[in-house]
C-alpha positions as a Markdown table, in Angstrom:
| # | Residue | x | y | z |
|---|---|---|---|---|
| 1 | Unk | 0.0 | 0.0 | 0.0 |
| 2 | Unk | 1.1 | 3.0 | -1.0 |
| 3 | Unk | 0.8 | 6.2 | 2.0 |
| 4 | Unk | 0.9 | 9.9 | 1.0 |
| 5 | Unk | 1.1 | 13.0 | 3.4 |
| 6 | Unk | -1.3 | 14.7 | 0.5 |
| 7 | Unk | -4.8 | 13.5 | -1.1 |
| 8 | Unk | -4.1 | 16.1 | -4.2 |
| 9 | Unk | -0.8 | 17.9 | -5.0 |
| 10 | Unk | -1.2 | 21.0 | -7.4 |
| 11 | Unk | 1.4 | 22.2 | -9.6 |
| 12 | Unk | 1.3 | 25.8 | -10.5 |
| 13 | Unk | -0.3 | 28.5 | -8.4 |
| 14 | Unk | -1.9 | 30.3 | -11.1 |
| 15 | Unk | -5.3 | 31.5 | -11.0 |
| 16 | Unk | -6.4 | 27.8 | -12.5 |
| 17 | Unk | -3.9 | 26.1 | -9.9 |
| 18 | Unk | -4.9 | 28.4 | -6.4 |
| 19 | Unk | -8.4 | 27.9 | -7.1 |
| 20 | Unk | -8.3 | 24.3 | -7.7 |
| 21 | Unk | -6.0 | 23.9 | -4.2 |
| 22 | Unk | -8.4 | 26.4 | -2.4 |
| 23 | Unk | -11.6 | 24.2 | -3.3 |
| 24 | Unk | -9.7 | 20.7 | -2.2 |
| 25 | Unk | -8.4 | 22.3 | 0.7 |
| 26 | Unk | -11.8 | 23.7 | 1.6 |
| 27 | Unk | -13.3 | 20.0 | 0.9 |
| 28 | Unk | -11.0 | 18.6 | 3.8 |
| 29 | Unk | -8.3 | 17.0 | 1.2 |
| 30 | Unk | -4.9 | 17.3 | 2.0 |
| 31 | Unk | -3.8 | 19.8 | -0.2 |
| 32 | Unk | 0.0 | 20.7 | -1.8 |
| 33 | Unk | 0.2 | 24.1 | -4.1 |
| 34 | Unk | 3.6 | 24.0 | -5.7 |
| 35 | Unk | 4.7 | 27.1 | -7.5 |
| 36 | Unk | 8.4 | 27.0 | -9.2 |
| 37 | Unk | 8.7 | 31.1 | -8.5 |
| 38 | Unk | 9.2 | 32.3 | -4.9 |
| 39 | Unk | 6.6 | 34.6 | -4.6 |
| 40 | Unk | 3.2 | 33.6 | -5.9 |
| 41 | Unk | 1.8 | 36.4 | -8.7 |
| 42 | Unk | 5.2 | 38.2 | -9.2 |
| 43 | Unk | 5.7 | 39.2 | -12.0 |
| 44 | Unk | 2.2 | 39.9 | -12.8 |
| 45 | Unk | 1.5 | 38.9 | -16.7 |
């Protein structure tokens, strides 16, 4: 059996990604956002 620290793991904190990981996280999963940049919305595109 596999075990996991996470029930869904996000990659990409975009406004797709965040809102995705918001919704799990709100829906009692165990929830990992991953974002490659150190500060989340920097640059703004």
């Amino acid at each position: 059996m596999i075990h996991s620290e996470y029930d869904v793991i996000v990659v990409g904190a975009g406004p797709g990604g965040s809102i995705s990981a918001k919704i799990c996280a709100e829906n009692d999963l165990r929830t990992l956002l991953l974002e490659k940049r150190q500060e989340i919305g920097a640059p703004v595109r």
